[in-house]
C-alpha positions, 0 to 999 in steps of 0.5 A, spaced: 367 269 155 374 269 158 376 264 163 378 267 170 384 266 173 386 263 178 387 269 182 380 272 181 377 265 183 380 266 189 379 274 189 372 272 189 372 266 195 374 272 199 382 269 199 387 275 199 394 273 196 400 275 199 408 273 196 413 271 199 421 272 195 423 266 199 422 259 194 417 262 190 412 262 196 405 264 195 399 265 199 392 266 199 388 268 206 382 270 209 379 272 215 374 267 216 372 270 223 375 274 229 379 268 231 380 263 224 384 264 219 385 260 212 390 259 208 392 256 201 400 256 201 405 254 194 411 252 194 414 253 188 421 250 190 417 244 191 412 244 187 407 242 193 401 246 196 398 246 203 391 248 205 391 249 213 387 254 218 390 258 223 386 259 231 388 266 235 393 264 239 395 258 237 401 257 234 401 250 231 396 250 224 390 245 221 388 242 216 383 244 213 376 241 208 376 245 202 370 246 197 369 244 191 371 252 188 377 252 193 379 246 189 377 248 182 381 255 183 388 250 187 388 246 180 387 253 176 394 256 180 397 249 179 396 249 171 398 257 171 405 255 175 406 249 169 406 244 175 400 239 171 404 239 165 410 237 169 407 232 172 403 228 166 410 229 162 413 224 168 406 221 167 406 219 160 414 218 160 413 212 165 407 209 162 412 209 157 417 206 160 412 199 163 409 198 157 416 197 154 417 191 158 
């Protein structure tokens, strides 16, 4: 069976994605009632993601709980963008480095 990608995850949770051209942005949203928003944001510049929620007419966001599928589907968008790989290469390196001393 093919393993779903992280856009079908979120497909499924009901999120929309939307890109932006600037830092490689990327977000995922849905319409969680007439007045609540969510958002699942990826900055590729960065490398950071940000959940938050939007309330009708405020301006300000929230952070927001997420479920375990939320989760399962951010850590899927991180590894597809290559951000983990990054990470355990920097991981292993310093691991390296404390224990030579």
């Amino acid at each position: 069976m093919k393993e779903k990608t992280a856009d079908e995850m979120f497909e499924e949770l009901g999120y929309e994605k939307i890109t932006k051209n600037f830092y490689n942005y990327l977000e995922y949203t849905k319409q969680e009632n007439e007045e609540l928003q969510l958002v699942i944001s990826f900055n590729g510049q960065s490398k950071t993601f940000m959940c938050a929620m939007y309330q009708f007419g405020e301006t300000k966001s929230r952070g927001m709980a997420t479920i375990m599928q939320e989760l399962q589907a951010i850590n899927k968008k991180c590894k597809e963008l290559g951000w983990l790989d990054e990470w355990y290469r920097y991981i292993r390196r310093n691991v390296k480095k404390h224990k030579n001393k």
